[in-house]
C-alpha positions in Angstrom: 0.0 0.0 0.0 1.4 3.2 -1.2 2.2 6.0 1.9 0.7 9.2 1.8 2.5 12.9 1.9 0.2 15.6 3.1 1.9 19.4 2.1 1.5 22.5 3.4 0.7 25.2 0.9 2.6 29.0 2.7 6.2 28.6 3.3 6.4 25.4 1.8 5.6 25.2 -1.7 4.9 29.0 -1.8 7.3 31.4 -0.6 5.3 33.8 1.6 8.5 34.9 3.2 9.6 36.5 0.1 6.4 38.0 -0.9 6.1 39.5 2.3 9.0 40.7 2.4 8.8 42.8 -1.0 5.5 44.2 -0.3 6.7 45.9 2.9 9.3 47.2 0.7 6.6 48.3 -1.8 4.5 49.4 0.7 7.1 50.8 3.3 9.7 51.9 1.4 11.7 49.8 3.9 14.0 46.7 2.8 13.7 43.9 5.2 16.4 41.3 5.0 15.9 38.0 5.4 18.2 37.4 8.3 16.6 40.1 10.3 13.4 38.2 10.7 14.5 35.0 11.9 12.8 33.7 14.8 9.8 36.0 14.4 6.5 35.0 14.5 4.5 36.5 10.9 3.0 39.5 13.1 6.4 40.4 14.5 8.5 40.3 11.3 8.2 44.0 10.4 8.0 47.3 12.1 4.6 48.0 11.3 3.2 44.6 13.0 0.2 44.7 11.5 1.5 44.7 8.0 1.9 40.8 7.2 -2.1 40.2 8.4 -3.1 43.3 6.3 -1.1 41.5 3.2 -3.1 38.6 3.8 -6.4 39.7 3.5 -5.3 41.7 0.5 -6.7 40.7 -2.7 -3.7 39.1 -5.0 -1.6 38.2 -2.3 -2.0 34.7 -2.8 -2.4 34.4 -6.2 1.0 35.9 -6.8 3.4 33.7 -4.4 6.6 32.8 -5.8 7.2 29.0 -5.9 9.6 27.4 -3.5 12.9 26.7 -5.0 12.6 23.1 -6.2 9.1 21.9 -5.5 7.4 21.2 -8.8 10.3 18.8 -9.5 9.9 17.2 -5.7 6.1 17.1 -6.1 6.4 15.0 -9.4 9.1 13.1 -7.7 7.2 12.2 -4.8 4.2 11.1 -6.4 5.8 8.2 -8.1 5.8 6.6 -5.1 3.8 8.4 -2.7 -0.1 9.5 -2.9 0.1 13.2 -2.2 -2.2 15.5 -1.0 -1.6 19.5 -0.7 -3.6 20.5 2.9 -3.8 24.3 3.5 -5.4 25.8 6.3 -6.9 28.7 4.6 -9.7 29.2 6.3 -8.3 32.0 8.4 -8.0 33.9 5.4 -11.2 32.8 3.0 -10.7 35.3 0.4 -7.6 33.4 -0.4 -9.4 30.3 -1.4 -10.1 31.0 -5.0 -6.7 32.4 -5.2 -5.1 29.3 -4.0 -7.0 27.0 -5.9 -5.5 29.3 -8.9 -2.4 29.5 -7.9 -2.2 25.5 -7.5 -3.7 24.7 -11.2 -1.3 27.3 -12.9 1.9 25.7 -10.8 0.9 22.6 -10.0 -1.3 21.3 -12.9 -0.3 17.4 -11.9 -2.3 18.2 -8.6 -6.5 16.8 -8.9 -8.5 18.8 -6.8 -9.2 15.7 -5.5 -5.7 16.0 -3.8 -6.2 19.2 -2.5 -7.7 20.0 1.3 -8.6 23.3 2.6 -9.4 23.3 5.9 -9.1 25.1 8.9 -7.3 22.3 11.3 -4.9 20.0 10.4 -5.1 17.7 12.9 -7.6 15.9 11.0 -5.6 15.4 8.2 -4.6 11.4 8.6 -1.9 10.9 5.8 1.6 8.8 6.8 3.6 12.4 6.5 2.8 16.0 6.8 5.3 19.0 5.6 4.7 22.0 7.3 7.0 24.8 8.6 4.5 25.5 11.7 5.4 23.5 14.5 0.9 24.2 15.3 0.5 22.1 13.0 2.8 19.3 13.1 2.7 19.4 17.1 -1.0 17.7 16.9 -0.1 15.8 13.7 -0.3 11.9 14.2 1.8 10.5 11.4 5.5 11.7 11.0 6.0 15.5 10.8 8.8 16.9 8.8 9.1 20.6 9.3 10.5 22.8 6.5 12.7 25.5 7.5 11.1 28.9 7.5 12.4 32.6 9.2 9.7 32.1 12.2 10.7 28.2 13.1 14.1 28.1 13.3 14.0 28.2 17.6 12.1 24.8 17.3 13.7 21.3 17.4 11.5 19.0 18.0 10.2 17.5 14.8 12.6 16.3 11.8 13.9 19.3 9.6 14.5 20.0 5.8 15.7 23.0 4.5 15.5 22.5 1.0 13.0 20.2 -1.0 15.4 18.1 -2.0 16.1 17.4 1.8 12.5 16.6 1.8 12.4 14.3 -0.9 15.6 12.5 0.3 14.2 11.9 4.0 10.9 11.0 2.7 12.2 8.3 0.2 14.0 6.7 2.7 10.4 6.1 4.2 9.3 3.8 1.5 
């Protein structure tokens, strides 16, 4: 029986971090590097601490995400052997379900809808894996968690960690 892979949508596959990032520079005028978020939580990142939330509830936001360095390949990679699913909680932010649904078929086309889950609490979700880069997720997650790196994780240790997506499709192969 094949395993199953349940991924996280923002910070995973999606780059959020950079997208925040260059709006508050469009916005602010104020260039935000990287390295001087790390450790902060989305509504501490910037000066203006309620500029991340406004972002997300901004229309676009979503639609326009980068892609994560390397995970169309690792999504096509992983489905030759896994069944996988992408779970987003989105419900937090409901305007950006149309935009993520769009944002999935124009990068992701392999995806079926019938593989894609937005809810509003993952601890339902009841795949083998789940790759998420907030530990509130994977902390109530009954399968094996893998956490993907991300600016607002890196003072938690306690699940497995990839930084890359290759990372992510080497650790998860070796669970075949």
């Amino acid at each position: 029986m094949r395993k199953s892979i349940a991924i996280d949508m923002d910070g995973v596959i999606a780059d959020t971090e950079t997208q925040f990032i260059n709006w508050y520079e469009r916005d602010y005028g104020i260039k935000i590097h990287p390295q001087d978020i790390l450790g902060f939580k989305e509504d501490e990142m910037f000066p203006d601490k309620t500029a991340a939330r406004k972002f997300a509830f901004t229309p676009g936001f979503f639609r326009t995400l980068p892609v994560m360095p390397g995970a169309v390949e690792a999504l096509k990679k992983l489905m030759e052997n896994f069944d996988v699913y992408i779970a987003s909680a989105a419900m937090e932010f409901p305007q950006s379900l149309p935009e993520k649904h769009a944002w999935l078929q124009e990068h992701f086309p392999f995806i079926s809808w019938h593989n894609i889950i937005f809810c509003g609490d993952k601890s339902i979700i009841g795949t083998d894996f789940l790759v998420d880069d907030h530990v509130k997720n994977l902390d109530f997650f009954k399968g094996k968690s893998v956490m993907f790196h991300a600016f607002h994780n890196v003072n938690f240790n306690h699940h497995q960690r990839v930084k890359t997506w290759e990372d992510a499709v080497i650790l998860l192969e070796t669970h075949l």
